[in-house]
C-alpha positions, 0 to 999 in steps of 0.5 A: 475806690483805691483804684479810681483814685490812682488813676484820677491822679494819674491822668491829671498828673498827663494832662499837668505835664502836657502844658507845662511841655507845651508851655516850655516849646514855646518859651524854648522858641521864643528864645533860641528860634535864631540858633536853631534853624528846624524852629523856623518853621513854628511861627511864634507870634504872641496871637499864635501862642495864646491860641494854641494855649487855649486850644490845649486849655479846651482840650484838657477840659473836655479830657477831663470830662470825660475821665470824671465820666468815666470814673462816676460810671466805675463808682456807680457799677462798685456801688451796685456791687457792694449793695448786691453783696449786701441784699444777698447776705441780708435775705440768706440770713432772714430766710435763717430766721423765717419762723420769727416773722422777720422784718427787713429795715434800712438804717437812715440815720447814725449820730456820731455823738452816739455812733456806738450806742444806737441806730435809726432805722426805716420800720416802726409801729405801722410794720409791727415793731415793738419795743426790745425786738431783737436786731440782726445785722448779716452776722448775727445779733447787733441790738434791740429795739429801744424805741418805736415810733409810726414808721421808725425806730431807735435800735439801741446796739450791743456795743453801747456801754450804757449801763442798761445794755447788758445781756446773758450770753452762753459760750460754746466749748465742751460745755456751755459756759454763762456769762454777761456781756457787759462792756464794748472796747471802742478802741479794739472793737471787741466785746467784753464778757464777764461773770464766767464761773473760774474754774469754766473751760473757756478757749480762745476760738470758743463761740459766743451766742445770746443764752436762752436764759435771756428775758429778751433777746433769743437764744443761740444767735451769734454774737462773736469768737473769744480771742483771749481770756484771763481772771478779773481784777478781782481773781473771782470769775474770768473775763472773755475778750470777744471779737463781734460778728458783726462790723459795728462800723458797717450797717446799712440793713438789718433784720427785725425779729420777736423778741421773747417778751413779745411773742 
């Protein structure tokens, strides 16, 4: 898109310095046609001038046109891409999960007072969703369905800090290690883990996955990798900072799965 820009301001910046080129001759000629004899053979009569200024107007439309043309046909064929990028991501990750009967949903609306919290996405009572269903983007776990309607539904997401999303979460190293996903930096973007016992290993580059102890969502999906641990306020257990797998920022479909409670 970077690209298309450029190029916009590219030629917009020809088409500007064709006028004013244009425009600077026939000033030049107005005033010195006397002392330079090759400008004898330019006629400078004001009709003249008006009507080789509108002709280069004319032209400069109709070369704007057509580069709008050709940039929204560059637009179209980058948009095609990404979206093919995404259904191929989508359906390799749905076929992971096949055996939980998994539905495919599109997100048709995201508030920006509550960007952090939820999404509404295109599936509900009449394709058999049901409340605390879990959610997956491309990369791994992003939320639960929070409320069901006829043919939508709200998807409260992990990044929410709203007191009612937190979760058990089970980190990988030589040992699986439990903790609680209990707050989103919406700064940074990372996910905040706490409640790890303090004399756990727990590394940076560890995986993170839901635990099976969860009353909700399945266990082992993927939620992100530690990138920094240290004790909390207390000194009592430890805290994981916790790059997400998925871009919260960033989802167009998702995957509908059982949730525990309903299978």
């Amino acid at each position: 898109m970077i690209r298309f820009q450029r190029k916009k301001r590219r030629h917009r910046y020809i088409l500007i310095g064709g006028i004013l080129a244009i425009g600077g001759f026939i000033v030049v000629g107005s005033l010195y046609k006397d002392s330079l004899p090759f400008l004898d053979k330019v006629s400078w009569s004001e009709p003249q001038q008006v009507s080789q200024l509108f002709s280069t107007y004319r032209e400069n439309v109709t070369l704007k046109n057509k580069l709008a043309t050709e940039n929204q046909d560059e637009a179209n064929v980058y948009k095609l891409e990404y979206e093919n990028k995404a259904l191929k991501k989508i359906l390799k990750t749905e076929a992971k999960v096949k055996a939980y009967n998994p539905v495919t949903a599109i997100v048709i609306g995201r508030s920006t007072n509550n960007w952090n919290n939820e999404i509404t996405i295109d599936k509900g009572k009449n394709q058999g969703l049901k409340i605390d269903m879990n959610v997956l983007g491309t990369n791994g776990v992003i939320g639960k369905v929070s409320k069901v309607f006829s043919s939508t539904s709200i998807v409260e997401l992990i990044s929410s800090n709203l007191r009612t999303n937190r979760m058990a979460v089970m980190l990988k190293d030589k040992k699986n290690v439990n903790g609680t996903l209990e707050g989103y930096d919406d700064k940074k973007g990372n996910l905040i883990i706490r409640k790890i016992p303090s004399e756990a290993e727990v590394n940076v580059g560890d995986k993170v996955q839901t635990s099976p102890i969860s009353s909700i969502f399945q266990g082992k999906l993927a939620l992100g990798k530690v990138i920094k641990v240290k004790p909390d306020e207390y000194g009592l257990t430890q805290l994981a900072i916790v790059k997400p797998s998925s871009n919260f920022n960033d989802i167009s479909e998702v995957i509908v799965i059982k949730a525990k409670n309903n299978g």
